[in-house]
MARNU-773118 format. One record per atom (N, C-alpha, C): x, y, z; residue in three letters. Coordinates in steps of 0.2 Angstrom, whole numbers, padded with zeros to 4 digits, always signed. Last residue first. Example, Ala and Ser with C-alpha at 12.3 -4.5 7.8 and 13.67 -1.06 7.14 Angstrom:
+0064-0011+0035ser;+0068-0005+0036ser;+0064+0000+0039ser;+0066-0028+0039ala;+0062-0022+0039ala;+0066-0016+0039ala;
% end
This chain:
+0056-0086-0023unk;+0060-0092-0029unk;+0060-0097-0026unk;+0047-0073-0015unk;+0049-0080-0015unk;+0050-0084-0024unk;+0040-0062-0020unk;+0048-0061-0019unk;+0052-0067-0018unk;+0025-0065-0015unk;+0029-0060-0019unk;+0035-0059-0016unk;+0010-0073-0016unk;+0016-0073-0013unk;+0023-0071-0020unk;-0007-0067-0013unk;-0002-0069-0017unk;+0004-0070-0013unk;-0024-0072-0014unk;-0020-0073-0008unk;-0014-0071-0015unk;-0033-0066-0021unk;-0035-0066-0015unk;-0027-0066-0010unk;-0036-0058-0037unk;-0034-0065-0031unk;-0033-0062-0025unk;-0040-0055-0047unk;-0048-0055-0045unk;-0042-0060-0037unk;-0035-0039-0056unk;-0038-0048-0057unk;-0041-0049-0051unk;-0031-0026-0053unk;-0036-0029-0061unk;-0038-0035-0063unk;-0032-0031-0040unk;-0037-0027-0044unk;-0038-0026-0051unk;-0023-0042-0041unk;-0027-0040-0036unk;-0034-0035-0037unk;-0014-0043-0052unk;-0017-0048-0049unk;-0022-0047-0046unk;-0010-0029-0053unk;-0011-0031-0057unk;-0016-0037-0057unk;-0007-0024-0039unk;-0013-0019-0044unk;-0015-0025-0048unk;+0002-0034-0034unk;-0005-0032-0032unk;-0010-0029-0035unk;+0011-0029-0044unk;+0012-0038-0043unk;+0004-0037-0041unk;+0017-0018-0040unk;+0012-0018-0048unk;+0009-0023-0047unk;+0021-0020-0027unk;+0015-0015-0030unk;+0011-0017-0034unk;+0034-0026-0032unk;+0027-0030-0027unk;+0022-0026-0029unk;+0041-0016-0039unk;+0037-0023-0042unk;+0032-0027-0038unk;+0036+0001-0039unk;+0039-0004-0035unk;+0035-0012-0037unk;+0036+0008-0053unk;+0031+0004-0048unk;+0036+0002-0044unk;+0041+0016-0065unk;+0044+0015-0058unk;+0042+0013-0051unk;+0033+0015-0075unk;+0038+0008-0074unk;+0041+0009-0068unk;+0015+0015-0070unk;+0022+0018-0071unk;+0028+0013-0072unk;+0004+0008-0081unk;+0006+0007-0072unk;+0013+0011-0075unk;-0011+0006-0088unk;-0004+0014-0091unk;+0000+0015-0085unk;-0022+0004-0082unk;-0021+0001-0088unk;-0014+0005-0092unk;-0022+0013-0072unk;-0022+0007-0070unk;-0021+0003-0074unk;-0013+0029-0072unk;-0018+0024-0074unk;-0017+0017-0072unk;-0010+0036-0055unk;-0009+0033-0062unk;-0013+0028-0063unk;-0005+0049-0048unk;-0013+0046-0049unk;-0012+0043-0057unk;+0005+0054-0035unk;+0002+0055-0041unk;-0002+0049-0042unk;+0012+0064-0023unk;+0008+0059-0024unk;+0005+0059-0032unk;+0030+0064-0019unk;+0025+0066-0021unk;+0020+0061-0021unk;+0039+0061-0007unk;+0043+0068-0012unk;+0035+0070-0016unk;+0040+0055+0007unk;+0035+0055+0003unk;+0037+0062-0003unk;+0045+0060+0019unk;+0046+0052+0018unk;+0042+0052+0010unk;+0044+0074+0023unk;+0050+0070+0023unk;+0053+0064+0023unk;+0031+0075+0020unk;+0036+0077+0015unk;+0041+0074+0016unk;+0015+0070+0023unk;+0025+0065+0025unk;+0030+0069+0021unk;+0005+0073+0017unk;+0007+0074+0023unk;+0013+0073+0027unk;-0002+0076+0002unk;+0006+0073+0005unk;+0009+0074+0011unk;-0017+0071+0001unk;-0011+0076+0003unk;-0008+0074+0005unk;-0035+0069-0005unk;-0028+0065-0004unk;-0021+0070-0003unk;-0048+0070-0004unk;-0043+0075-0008unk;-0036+0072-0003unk;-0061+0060-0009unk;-0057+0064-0006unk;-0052+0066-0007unk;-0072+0057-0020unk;-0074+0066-0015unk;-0067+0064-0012unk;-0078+0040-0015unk;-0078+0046-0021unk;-0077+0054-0018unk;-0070+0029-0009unk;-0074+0031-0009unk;-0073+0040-0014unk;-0063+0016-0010unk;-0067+0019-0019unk;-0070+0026-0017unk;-0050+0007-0006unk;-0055+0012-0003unk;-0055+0015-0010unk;-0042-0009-0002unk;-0045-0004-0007unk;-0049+0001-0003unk;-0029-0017+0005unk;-0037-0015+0006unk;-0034-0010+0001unk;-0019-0032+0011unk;-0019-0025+0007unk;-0027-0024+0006unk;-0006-0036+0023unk;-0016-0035+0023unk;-0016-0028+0016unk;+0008-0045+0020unk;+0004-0038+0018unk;-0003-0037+0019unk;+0019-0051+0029unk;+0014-0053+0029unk;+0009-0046+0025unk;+0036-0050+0026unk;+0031-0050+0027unk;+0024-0051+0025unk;+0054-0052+0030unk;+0048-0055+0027unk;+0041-0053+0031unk;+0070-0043+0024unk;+0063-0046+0029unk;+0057-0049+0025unk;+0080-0039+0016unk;+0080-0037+0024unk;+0074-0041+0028unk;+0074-0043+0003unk;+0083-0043+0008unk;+0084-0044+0014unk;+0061-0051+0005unk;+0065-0046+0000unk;+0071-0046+0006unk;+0043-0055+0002unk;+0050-0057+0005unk;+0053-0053+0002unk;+0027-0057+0008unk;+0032-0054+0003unk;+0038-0056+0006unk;+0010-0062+0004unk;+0016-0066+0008unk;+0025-0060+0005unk;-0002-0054+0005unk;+0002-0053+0001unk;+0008-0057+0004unk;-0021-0053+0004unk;-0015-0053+0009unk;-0009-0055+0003unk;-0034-0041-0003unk;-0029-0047-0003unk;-0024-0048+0003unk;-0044-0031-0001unk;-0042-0033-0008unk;-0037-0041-0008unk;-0058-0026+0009unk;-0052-0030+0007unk;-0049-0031+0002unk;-0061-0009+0009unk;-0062-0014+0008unk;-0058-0020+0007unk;-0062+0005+0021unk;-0059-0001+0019unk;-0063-0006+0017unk;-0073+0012+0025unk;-0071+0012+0018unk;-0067+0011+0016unk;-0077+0007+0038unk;-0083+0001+0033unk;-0078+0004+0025unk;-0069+0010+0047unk;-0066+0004+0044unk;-0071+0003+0037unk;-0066+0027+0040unk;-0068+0023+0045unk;-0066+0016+0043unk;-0054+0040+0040unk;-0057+0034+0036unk;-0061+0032+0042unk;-0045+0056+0036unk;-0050+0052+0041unk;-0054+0045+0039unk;-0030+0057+0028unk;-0039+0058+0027unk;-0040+0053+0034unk;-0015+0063+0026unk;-0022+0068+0031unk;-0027+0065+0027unk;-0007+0053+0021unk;-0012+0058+0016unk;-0016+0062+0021unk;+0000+0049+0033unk;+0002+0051+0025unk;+0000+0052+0022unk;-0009+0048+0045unk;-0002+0049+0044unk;+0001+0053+0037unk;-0021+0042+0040unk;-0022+0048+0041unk;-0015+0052+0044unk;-0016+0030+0034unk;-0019+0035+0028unk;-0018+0039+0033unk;-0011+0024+0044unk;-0007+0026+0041unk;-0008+0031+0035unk;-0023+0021+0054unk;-0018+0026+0057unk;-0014+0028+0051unk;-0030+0014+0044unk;-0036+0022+0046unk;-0028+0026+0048unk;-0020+0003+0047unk;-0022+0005+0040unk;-0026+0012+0039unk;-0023-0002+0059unk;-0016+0002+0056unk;-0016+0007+0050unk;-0035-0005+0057unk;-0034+0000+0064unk;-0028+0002+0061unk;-0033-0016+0051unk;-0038-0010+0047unk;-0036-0005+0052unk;-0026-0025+0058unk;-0025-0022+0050unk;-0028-0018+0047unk;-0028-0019+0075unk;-0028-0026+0069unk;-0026-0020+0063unk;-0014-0017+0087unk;-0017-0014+0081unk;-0020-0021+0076unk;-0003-0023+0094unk;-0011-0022+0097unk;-0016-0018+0094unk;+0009-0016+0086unk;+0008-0021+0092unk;-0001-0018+0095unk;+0006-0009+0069unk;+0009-0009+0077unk;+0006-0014+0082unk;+0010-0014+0055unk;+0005-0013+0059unk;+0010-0013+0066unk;+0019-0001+0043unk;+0020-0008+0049unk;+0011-0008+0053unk;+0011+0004+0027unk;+0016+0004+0033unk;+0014-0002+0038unk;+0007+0016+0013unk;+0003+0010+0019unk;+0011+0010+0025unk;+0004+0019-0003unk;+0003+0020+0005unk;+0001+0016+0008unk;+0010+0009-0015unk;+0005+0012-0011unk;+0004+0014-0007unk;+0024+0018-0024unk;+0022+0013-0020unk;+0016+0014-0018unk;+0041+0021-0034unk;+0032+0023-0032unk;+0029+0017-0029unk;+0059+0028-0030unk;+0052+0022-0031unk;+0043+0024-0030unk;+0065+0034-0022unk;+0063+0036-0028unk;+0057+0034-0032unk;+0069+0022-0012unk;+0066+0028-0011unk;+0068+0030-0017unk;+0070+0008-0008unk;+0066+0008-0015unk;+0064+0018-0013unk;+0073+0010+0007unk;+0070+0006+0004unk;+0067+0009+0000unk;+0075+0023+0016unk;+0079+0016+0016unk;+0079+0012+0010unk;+0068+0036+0015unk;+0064+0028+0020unk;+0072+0023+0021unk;+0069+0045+0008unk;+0073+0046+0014unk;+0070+0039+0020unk;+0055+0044-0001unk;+0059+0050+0001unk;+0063+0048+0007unk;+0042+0035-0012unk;+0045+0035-0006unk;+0054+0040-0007unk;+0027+0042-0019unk;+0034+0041-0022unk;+0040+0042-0014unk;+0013+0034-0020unk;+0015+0038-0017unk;+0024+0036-0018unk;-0002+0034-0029unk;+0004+0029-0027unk;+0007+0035-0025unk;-0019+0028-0033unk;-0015+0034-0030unk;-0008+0031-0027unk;-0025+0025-0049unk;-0024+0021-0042unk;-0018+0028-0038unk;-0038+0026-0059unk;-0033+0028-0059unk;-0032+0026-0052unk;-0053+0024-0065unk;-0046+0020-0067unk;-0041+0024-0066unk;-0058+0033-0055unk;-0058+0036-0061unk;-0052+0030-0066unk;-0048+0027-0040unk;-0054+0034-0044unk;-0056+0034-0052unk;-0041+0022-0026unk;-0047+0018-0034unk;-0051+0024-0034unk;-0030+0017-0016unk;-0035+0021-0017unk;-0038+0023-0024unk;-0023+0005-0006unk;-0024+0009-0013unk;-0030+0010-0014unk;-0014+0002+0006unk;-0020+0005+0003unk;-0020+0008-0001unk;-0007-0012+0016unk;-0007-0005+0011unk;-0013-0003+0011unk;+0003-0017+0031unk;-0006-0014+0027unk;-0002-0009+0022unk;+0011-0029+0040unk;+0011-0023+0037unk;+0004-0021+0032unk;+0023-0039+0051unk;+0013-0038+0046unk;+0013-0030+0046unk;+0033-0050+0048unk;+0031-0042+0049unk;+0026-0042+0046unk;+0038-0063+0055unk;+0037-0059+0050unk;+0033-0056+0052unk;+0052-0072+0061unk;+0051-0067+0063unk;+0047-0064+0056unk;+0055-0089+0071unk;+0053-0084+0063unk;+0052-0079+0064unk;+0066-0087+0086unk;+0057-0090+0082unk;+0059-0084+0075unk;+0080-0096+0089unk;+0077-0090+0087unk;+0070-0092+0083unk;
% end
C-alpha cells in the first residue's frame, strides 16, 4: 500500500493584530476547539483554488487568488492522518466574514495575535506563532 497524505489549506485572515479563527461544531475532530478556516483540497484543485472554494463555503467571501498570500506549508501528523497544510494569509481590509457552516462551525471570533486563546488547536497556534508572528516557511507539526 502506497503512503497516503492529505493536502489540505488554511486561511487566516489578518485585521487589526487580530487573526480570525473559527470554533469547530459536529466535525469529528478537536470540535469545541478554535481553528483557522480551511479544509481538504479536492482532486484537481491547486491550493489556492481549494482555499477561494473553502472561504466562500465557511465564511460567504468571494476571493480572488492575488488575496491569497503564502504564508507556509505545514507537514502535520495526528491520529488519524497525515497531512500536507498549504497555509495562506489574506490582509485584505473591508471584509465582513460570516459563519456560513453553522452546522460545522458554532462561531467566529477575532483574537489577538499577541493574547492566542488557550483553546487554539496547537497546530493553529504552532502556525500563528512561527508563521506570522515569525517569519518560517516550512514547518513540521505532530511529528516526535
Amino acid at each position: 500500500m502506497r503512503h497516503q497524505v492529505i493536502p489540505s489549506i488554511n486561511v487566516y485572515f489578518i485585521e487589526d493584530n487580530k487573526v480570525l479563527l473559527s470554533r469547530r461544531k459536529n466535525t469529528g475532530w478537536m470540535d469545541g476547539y478554535l481553528c483557522a478556516p480551511g479544509g481538504h483540497v479536492e482532486p484537481g484543485e491547486t491550493p489556492k483554488i481549494a482555499a477561494i472554494r473553502e472561504v466562500k463555503e465557511e465564511l460567504g467571501l468571494t476571493l480572488i487568488p492575488d488575496d491569497l498570500k503564502f504564508l507556509c506549508v505545514a507537514a502535520r501528523i495526528n491520529p488519524s492522518a497525515e497531512y500536507v497544510a498549504y497555509e495562506f494569509i489574506v490582509k485584505v481590509k473591508g471584509l465582513k466574514p460570516k459563519n456560513a457552516e453553522k452546522n460545522k462551525c458554532s462561531e467566529l471570533v477575532w483574537a489577538e495575535l499577541d493574547n492566542l486563546p488557550s483553546d487554539l488547536i496547537p497546530d493553529f497556534r504552532e502556525v500563528i506563532e512561527q508563521s506570522i508572528i515569525g517569519d518560517k516557511k516550512y514547518l513540521e507539526l505532530g511529528y516526535d
